[in-house]
C-alpha positions in Angstrom: 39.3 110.9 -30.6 42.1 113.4 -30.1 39.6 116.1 -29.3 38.2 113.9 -26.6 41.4 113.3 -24.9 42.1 116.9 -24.8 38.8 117.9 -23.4 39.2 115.0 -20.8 42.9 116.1 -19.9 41.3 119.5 -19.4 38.7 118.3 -16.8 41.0 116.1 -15.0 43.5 119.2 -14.8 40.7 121.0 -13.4 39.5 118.5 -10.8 42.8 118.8 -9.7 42.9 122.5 -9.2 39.4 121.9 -7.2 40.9 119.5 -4.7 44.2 121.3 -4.1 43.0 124.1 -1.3 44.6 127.5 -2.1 46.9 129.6 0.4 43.4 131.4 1.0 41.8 128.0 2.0 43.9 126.7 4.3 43.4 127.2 8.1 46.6 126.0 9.9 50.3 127.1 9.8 52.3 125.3 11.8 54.3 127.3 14.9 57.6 126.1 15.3 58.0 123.5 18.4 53.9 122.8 18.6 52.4 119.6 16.8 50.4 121.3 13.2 47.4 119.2 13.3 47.2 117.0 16.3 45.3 114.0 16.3 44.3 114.6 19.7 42.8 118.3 20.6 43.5 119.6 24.0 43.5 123.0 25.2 45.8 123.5 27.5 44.5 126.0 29.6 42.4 125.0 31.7 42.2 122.2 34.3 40.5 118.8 33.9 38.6 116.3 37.0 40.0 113.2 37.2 37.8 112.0 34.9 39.3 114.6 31.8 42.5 113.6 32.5 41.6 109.9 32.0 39.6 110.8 28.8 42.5 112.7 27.4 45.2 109.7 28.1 42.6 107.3 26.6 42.5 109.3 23.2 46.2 109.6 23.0 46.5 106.0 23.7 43.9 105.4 21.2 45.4 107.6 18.5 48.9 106.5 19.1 49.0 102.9 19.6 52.8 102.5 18.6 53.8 104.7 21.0 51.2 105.1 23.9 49.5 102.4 25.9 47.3 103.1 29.4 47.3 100.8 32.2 46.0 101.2 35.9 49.3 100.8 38.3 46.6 100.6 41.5 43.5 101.9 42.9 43.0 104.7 45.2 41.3 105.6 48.4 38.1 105.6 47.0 38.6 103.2 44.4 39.4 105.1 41.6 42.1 103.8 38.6 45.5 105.1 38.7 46.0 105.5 35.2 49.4 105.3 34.1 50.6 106.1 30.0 53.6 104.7 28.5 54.7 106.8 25.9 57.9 104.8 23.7 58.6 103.9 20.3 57.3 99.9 20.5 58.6 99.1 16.8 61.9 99.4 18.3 61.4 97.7 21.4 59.8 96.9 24.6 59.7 99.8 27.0 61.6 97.7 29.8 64.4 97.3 27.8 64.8 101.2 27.4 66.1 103.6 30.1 62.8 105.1 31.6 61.5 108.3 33.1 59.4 108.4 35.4 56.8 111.7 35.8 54.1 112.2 37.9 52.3 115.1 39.3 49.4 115.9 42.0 50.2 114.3 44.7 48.8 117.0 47.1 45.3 117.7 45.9 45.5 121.2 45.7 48.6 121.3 43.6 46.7 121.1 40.4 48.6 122.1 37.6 51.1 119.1 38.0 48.6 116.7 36.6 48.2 118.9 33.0 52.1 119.5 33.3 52.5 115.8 33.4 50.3 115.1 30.8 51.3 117.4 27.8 54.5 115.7 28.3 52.3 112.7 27.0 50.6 114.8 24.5 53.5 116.4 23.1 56.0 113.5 22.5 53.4 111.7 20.7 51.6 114.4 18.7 55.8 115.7 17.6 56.9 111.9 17.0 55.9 112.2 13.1 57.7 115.2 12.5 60.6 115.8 15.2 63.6 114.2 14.3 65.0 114.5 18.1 61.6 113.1 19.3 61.7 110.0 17.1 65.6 109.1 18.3 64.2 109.8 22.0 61.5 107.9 22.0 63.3 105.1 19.7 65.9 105.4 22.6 64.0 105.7 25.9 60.6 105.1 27.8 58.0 107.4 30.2 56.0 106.7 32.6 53.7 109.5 33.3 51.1 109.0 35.9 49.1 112.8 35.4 47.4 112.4 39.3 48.5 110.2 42.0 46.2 111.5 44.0 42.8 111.2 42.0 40.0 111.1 44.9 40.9 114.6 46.7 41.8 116.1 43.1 38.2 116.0 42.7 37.7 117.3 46.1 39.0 120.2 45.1 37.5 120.6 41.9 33.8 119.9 42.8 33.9 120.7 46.4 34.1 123.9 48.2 37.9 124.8 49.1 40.4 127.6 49.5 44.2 127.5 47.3 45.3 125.5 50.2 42.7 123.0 50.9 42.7 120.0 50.9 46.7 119.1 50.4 45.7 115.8 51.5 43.7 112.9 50.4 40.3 112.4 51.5 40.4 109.7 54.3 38.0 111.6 56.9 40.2 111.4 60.6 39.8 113.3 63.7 41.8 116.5 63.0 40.5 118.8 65.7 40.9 115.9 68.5 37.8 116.2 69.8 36.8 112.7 69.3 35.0 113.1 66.3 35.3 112.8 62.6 34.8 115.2 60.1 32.3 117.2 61.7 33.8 120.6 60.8 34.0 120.5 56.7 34.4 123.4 54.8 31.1 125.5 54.8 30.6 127.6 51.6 27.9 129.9 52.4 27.5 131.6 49.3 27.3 129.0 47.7 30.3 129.8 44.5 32.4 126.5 45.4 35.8 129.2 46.8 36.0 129.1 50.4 37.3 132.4 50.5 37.4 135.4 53.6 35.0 137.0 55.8 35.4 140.6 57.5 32.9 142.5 59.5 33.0 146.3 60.2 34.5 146.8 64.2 35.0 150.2 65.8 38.1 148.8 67.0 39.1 147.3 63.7 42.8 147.4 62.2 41.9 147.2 57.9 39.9 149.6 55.7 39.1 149.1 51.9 41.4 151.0 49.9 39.5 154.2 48.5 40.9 153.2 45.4 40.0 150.1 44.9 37.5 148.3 47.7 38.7 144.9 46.6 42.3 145.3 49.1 41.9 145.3 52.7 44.6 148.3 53.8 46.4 147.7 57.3 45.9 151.0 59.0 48.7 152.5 60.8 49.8 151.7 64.5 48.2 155.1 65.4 44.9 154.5 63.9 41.9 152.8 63.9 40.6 151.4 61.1 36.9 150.2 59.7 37.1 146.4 59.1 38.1 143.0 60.9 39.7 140.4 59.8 37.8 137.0 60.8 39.3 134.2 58.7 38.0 132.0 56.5 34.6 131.6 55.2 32.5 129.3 57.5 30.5 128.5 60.4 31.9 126.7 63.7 29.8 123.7 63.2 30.9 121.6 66.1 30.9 124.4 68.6 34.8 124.7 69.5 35.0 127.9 68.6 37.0 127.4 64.9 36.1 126.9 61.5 36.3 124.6 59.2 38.5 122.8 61.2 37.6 119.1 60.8 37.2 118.5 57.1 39.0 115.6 55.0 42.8 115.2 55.2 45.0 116.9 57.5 47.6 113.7 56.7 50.1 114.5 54.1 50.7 112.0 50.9 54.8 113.1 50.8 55.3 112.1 54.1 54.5 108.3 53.3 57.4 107.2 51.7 59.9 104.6 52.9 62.8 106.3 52.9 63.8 108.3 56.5 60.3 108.0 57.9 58.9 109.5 61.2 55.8 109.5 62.6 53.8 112.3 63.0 55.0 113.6 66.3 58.2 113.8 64.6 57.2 115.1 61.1 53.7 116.7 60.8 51.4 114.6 58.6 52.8 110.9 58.4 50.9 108.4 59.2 50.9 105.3 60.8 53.9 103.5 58.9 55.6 103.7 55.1 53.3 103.4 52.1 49.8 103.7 54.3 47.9 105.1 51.2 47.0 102.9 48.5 48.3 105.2 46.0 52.1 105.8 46.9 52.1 102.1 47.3 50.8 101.5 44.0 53.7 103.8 42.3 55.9 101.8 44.5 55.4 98.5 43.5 55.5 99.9 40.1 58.7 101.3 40.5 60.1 98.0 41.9 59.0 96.4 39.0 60.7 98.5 36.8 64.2 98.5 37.3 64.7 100.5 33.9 63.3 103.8 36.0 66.7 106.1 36.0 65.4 109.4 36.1 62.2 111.0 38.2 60.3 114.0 37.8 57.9 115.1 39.9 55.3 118.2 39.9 53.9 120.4 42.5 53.1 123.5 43.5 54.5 126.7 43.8 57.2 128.8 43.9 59.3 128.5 40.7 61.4 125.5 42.2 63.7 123.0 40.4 64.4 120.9 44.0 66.7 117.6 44.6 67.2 116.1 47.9 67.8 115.1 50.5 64.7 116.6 52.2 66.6 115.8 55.6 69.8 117.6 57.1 70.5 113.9 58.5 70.7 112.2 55.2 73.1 114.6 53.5 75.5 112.1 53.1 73.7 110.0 50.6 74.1 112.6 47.6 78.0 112.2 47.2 80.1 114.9 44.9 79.8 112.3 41.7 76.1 112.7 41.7 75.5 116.1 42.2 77.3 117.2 39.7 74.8 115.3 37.4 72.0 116.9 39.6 73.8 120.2 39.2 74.4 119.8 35.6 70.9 119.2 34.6 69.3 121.8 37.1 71.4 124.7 36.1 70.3 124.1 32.2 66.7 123.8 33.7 66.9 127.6 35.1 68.1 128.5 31.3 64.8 126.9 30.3 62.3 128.2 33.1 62.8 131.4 33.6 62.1 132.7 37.0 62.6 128.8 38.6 66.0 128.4 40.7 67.9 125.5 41.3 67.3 124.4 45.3 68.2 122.1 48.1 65.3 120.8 50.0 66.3 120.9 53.4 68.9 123.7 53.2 66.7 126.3 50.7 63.3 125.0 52.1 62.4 122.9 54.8 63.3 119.6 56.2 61.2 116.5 55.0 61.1 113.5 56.5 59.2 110.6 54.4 59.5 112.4 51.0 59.0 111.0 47.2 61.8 112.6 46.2 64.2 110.8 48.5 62.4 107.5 48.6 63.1 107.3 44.4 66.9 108.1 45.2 68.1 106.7 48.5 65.6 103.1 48.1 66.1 103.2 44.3 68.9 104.9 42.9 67.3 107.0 40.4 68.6 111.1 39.4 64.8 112.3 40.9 63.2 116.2 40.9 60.4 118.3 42.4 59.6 121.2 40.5 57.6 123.6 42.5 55.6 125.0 39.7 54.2 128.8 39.1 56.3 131.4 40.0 54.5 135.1 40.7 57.5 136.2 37.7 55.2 135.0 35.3 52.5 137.4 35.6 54.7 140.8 34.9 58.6 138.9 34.6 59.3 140.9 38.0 60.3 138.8 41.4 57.6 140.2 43.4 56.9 137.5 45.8 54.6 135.1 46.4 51.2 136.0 48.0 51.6 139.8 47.5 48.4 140.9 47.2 49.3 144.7 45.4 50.4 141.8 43.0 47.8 140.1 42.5 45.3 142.4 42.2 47.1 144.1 39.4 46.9 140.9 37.6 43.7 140.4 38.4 43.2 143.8 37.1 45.0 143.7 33.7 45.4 140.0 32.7 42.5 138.3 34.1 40.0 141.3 34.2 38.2 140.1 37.3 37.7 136.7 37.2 40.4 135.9 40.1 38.1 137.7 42.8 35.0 136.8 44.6 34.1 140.9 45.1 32.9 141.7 48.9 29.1 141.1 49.7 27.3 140.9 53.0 26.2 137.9 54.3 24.4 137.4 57.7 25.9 134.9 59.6 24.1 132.4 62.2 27.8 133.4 64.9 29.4 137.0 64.0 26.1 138.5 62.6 26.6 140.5 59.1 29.7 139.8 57.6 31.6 140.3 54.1 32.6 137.6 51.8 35.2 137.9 49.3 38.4 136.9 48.3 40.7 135.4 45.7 39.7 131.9 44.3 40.5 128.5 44.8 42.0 128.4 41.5 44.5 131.6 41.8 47.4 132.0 43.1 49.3 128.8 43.2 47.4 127.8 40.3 47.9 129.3 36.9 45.8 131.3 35.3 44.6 130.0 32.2 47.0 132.0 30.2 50.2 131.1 31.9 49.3 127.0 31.7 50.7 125.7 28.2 54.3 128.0 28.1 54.8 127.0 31.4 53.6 123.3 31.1 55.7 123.4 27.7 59.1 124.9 29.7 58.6 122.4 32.5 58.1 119.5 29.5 61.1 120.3 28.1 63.6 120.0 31.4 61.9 116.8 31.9 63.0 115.9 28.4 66.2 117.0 28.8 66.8 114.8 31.7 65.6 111.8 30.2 67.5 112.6 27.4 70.3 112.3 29.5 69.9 109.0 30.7 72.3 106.5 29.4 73.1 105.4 26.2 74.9 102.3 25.4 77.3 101.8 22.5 79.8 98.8 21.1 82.5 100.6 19.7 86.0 99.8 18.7 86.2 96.3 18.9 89.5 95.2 17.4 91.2 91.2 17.9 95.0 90.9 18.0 96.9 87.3 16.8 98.0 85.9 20.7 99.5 82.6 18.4 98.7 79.2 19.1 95.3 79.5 17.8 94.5 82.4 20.3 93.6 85.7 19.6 92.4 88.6 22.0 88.9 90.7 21.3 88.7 93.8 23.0 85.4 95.9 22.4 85.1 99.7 24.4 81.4 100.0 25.6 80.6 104.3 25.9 77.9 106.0 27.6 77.4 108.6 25.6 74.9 110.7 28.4 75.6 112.4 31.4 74.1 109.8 33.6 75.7 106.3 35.0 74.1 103.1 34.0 74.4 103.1 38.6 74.5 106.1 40.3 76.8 106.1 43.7 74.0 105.0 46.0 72.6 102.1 43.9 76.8 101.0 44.0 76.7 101.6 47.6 73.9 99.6 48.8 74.0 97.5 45.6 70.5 98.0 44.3 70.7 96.8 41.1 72.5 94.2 38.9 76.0 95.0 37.0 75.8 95.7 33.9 76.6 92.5 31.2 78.7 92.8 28.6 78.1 89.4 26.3 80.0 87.5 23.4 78.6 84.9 21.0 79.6 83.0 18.3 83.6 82.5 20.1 84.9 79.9 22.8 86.1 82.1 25.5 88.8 81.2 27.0 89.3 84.1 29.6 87.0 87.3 30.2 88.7 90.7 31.2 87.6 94.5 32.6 90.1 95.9 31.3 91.1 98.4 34.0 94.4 100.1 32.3 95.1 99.4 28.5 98.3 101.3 28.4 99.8 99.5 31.5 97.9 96.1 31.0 96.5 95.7 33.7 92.8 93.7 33.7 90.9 92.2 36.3 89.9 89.0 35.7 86.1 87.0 35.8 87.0 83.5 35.7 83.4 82.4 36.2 81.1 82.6 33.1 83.9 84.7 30.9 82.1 85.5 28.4 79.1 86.8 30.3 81.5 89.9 32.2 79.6 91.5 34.6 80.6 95.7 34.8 79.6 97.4 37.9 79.0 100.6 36.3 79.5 102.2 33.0 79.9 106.2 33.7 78.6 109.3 32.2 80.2 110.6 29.0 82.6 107.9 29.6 83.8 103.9 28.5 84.6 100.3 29.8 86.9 98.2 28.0 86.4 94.4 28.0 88.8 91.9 26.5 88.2 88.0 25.9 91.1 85.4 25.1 89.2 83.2 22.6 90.3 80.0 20.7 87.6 80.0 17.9 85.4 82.5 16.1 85.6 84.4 13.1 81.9 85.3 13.3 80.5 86.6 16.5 78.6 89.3 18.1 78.9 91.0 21.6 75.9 92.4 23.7 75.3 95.1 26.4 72.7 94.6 29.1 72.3 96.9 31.6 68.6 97.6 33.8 69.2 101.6 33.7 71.2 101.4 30.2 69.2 99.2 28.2 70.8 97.1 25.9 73.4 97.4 22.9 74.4 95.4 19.9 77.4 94.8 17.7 77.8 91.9 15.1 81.0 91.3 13.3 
């Protein structure tokens, strides 16, 4: 019997050793700050139709049920879903009673990479949740709201459709952009048939560009002196309607991020709005949404390019809605957001850029009150971590030359054309340019992931602290509890207190008869203010950054009681003797 046991000890032992896999077997090592073995593969460098992105917030939903669920906020245009995740911690709460961030991206069609950027936020707080001690507190703490595309018809446009870096920034409504009368009768016209609308130049004896000797891909400006080989005729295209442009009258011309309720003008005023606030379908939809969800404190939105970490407002006229209070928060976070994306700067819309009447970005803080950004993303320092400006094409050729070996350039071939006779067609891509290449997408996506973090880290936290009772006699004693923030960010920032857009802040006690309810607004020199209806409900109009609010009651009973913050932006916080 004793030589069976051993024998069977032996064979377990080596079952064992079978089903343990060696150093030598094993395939992953995990990189410090990526998930090891995510439950949801993605590769994140490349771009996805509107119909990837859905099936990639489907699977995360699906894979991460406590902490991702996928709803539809609206329909576009064209009827598709606007799919929005909500990425929290549910075992500790419902996601309204958190402090939110909101994130979107692709709002102008050709601004790509915002969608991806939006959605490895997604990806990457749930696929780190299991093993990331900071993510589990955040996400125990505070809710997202990531909406990958708000603009899901002309995303595909651009995909699947023939267009140029530029084209179409708008949605896909077909209107008369030419004036002419007509509709649409002048869409982009890819005649060689490679889905890039890119340029056409024809040989001219009186022509100002030859190919550089050294490389025939870059036209050469020849001197003021000289005549050169080549002439530039635009983009590749046939007049269609006869009037003597190109590609003139396609889908769009309107521009989504001039829809927004907040300092609107019409279009003779600012290029692009239409006929009154919230027109599209889909700005709508993230409006009501927003309106519904008071918790939203913080924004983030994503575009394209130029390495830009932007705040408002968008509008010399509005400068007095951002008082000092607030941008210092703004500043604050920004200036650790150019630590974290190198190459981005910190910028003012309408004094570093251009004025913008109608914007997202000052809809969600002037209407709303929430801390909002615009990131402008790619930045030509990417490519060779030199500030060589965007659009320089000795640039980009050398990248197309070294990093991307070719694949960012339609090479020159003749064509002959029904207007201007034989032509050359070549170019850069739709996809190059503002767009990253492939090899740029997840460090930058990660970068940009990790501001966003940062801000919504920031958002406020509530805390009960010090809550001590002093002996009044006559059966009275005083409770006095001190309720921190302990994040940069007010539970109200100076325009919701100026145009009062949300509720105070509550600050509750059960389980004693109040007598009297205080704020207490100087301990050392006693001095309170006073709520003599509903005392022990007291009602705080803000609770600052990094900062406190003392309340004190005047009960007459209670050994046993508990006190309670409630705030929309602050979410809640307990404390039980």
């Amino acid at each position: 019997m004793k030589t069976k046991n051993i024998i069977l000890a032996l064979a377990l032992s080596a079952a064992s050793l079978v089903s343990t896999p060696s150093s030598a077997q094993q395939k992953f090592f995990k990189a410090v700050g990526s998930p090891h073995m995510p439950k949801v593969e993605v590769a994140w460098n490349r771009y996805y139709t509107y119909e990837g992105l859905v099936d990639v917030m489907q699977k995360i939903a699906k894979a991460h049920p406590n902490l991702a669920k996928i709803e539809t906020i609206g329909k576009s245009y064209e009827g598709r879903d606007i799919m929005t995740l909500t990425i929290t911690d549910f075992s500790t709460g419902k996601d309204t009673d958190k402090p939110a961030m909101w994130i979107d991206g692709n709002i102008h069609s050709n601004e790509v990479q915002g969608a991806e950027f939006a959605l490895y936020s997604a990806w990457y707080l749930t696929e780190m949740h299991a093993d990331t001690e900071f993510i589990q507190e955040l996400l125990r703490d505070k809710t997202f709201y990531i909406t990958p595309t708000i603009n899901p018809d002309a995303r595909n446009d651009f995909f699947l459709k023939p267009n140029n870096a530029n084209t179409p920034r708008s949605g896909v409504m077909v209107l008369d952009n030419d004036g002419d009368g007509e509709a649409g009768e002048d869409e982009m016209d890819d005649l060689n048939g490679d889905g890039h609308i890119t340029l056409m130049i024809r040989k001219s004896p009186t022509g100002r560009y030859i190919k550089d000797p050294l490389d025939p891909r870059r036209l050469m400006p020849v001197g003021p002196d000289q005549v050169g080989e080549y002439e530039m005729l635009g983009q590749e295209g046939t007049d269609l309607d006869g009037d003597g442009r190109i590609n003139d009258d396609d889908v769009g011309y309107y521009d989504p991020n001039r829809d927004w309720g907040w300092n609107w003008q019409p279009d003779y005023v600012q290029r692009g709005a239409l006929r009154y606030p919230f027109t599209l379908s889909e700005n709508r939809a993230v409006m009501e949404f927003v309106m519904k969800h008071p918790n939203i404190a913080g924004a983030q939105s994503y575009h394209n390019y130029g390495g830009m970490i932007l705040r408002g407002p968008g509008a010399e006229e509005d400068i007095g809605t951002y008082n000092r209070q607030d941008i210092q928060i703004y500043d604050a976070i920004a200036k650790k957001g150019e630590e974290m994306m190198p190459g981005y700067r910190y910028l003012t819309v309408y004094k570093d850029l251009y004025s913008v009447f109608g914007g997202e970005l000052d809809w969600f803080y002037g209407n709303r009150g929430i801390f909002t950004y615009s990131n402008e993303l790619m930045v030509s320092y990417l490519y060779f971590h030199q500030n060589a400006g965007r659009g320089n094409q000795d640039e980009q050729l050398k990248v197309d030359q070294l990093l991307t070996f070719g694949d960012a350039f339609v090479d020159w071939e003749s064509y002959d054309h029904p207007q201007f006779g034989t032509v050359e067609i070549g170019g850069f891509k739709k996809t190059f340019g503002r767009a990253h290449p492939g090899f740029l997408m997840e460090q930058d996506a990660h970068r940009n992931s990790a501001f966003t973090i940062y801000h919504a880290y920031h958002t406020p936290k509530l805390s009960v602290m010090d809550v001590s009772e002093e002996d009044l006699g006559g059966g009275l004693k005083a409770i006095t509890a001190t309720i921190f923030n302990e994040r940069m960010m007010p539970t109200h920032s100076s325009q919701d207190l100026k145009y009062n857009i949300e509720r105070p802040d509550y600050v509750s006690i059960e389980g004693a008869k109040v007598v009297a309810g205080f704020v207490v607004e100087d301990e050392d020199f006693k001095r309170y203010q006073e709520q003599k209806l509903r005392p022990e409900r007291i009602a705080v109009a803000n609770i600052p950054g990094m900062s406190a609010v003392k309340i004190r009651w005047i009960v007459s009973s209670g050994s046993n009681y508990s006190i309670t913050v409630d705030s929309a932006k602050g979410g809640k916080a307990n404390w039980s003797k």
